[in-house]
C-alpha positions as CSV (number, residue, x, y, z in Angstrom):
1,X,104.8,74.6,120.5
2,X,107.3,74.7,122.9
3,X,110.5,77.0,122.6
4,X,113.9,75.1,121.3
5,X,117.4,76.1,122.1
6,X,118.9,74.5,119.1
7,X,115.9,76.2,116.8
8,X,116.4,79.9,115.5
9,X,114.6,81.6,112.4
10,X,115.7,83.5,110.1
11,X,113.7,85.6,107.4
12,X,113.4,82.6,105.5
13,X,115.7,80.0,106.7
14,X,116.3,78.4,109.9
15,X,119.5,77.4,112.0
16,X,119.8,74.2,114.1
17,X,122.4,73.4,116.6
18,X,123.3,69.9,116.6
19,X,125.5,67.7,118.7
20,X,126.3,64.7,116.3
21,X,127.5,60.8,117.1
22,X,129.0,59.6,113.8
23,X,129.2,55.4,113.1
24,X,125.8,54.5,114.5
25,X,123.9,51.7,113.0
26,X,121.0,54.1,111.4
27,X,120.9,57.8,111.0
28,X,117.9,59.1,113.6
29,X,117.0,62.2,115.8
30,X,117.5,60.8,119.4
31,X,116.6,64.3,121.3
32,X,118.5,66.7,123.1
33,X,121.9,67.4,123.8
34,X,122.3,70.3,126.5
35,X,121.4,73.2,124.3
36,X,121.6,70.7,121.0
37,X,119.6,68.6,119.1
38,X,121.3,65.3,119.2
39,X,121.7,63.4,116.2
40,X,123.3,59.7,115.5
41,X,124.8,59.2,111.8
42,X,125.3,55.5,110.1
43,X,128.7,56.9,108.5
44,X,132.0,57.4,109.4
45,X,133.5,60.8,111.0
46,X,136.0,60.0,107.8
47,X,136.7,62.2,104.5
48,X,133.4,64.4,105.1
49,X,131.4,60.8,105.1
50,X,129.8,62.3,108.2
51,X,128.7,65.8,106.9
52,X,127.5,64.5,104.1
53,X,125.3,62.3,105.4
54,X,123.9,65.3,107.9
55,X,123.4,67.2,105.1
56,X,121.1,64.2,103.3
57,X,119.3,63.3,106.0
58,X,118.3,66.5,107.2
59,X,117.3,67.3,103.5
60,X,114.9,63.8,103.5
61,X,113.8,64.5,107.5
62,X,112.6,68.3,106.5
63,X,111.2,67.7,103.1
64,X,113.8,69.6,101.5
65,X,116.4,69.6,98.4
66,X,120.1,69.0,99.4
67,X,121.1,72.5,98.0
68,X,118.8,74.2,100.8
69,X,120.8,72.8,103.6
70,X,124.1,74.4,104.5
71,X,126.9,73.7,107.1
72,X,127.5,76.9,108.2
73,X,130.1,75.4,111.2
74,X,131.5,72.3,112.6
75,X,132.9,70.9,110.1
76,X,135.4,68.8,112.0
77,X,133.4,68.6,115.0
78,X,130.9,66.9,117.1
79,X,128.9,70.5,117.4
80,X,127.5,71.9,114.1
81,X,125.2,74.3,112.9
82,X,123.0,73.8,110.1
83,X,121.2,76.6,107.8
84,X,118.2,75.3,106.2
85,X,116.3,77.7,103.6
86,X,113.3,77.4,102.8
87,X,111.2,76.3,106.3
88,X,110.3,77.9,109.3
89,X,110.6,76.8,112.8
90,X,107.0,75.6,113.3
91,X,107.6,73.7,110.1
92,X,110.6,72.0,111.8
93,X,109.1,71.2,115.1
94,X,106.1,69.7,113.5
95,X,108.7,67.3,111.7
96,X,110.5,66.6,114.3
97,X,107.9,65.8,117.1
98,X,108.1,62.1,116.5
99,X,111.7,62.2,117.4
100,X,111.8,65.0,120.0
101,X,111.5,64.5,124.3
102,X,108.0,65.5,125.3
């Protein structure tokens, strides 16, 4: 598999970098952003609406629970990154291949 930017692994955890678009019509992986994986939200960027929804979709996307999914930063931004216990980055890039750039 080829080498992400916005992939990093941990001992057992890893770390995305995400750019995020809040208020879209559906929550999906759309590719890359410069050195982030882009990702479009069907909230609002309103009372944590946004991070929340991250938070579940990435948990549903990866086959995780809620609890192993972290927002380590970006709380009130577009850039975030995301600690996710529990799955290593081969795991990851298999999951994500449907949604990823070739």
């Amino acid at each position: 598999m080829r080498s992400c930017p916005w992939l990093s692994e941990g001992a057992q955890h890893v770390i995305l970098t995400l750019h995020i678009q809040p208020g879209a019509k559906k929550s999906a992986v759309v590719g890359e952003h410069g050195e982030a994986l882009k990702i479009r939200l069907a909230a609002p960027p309103v009372d944590g609406k946004a991070n929340a929804c991250l938070l579940d979709f990435l948990a549903d996307l990866l086959g995780v629970t809620k609890r192993q999914v972290l927002l380590l930063s970006g709380a009130a931004a577009r850039a975030k990154r995301v600690r996710v216990e529990g799955i290593d980055a081969a795991s990851v890039q298999r999951k994500l291949a449907a949604f990823s750039p070739p």
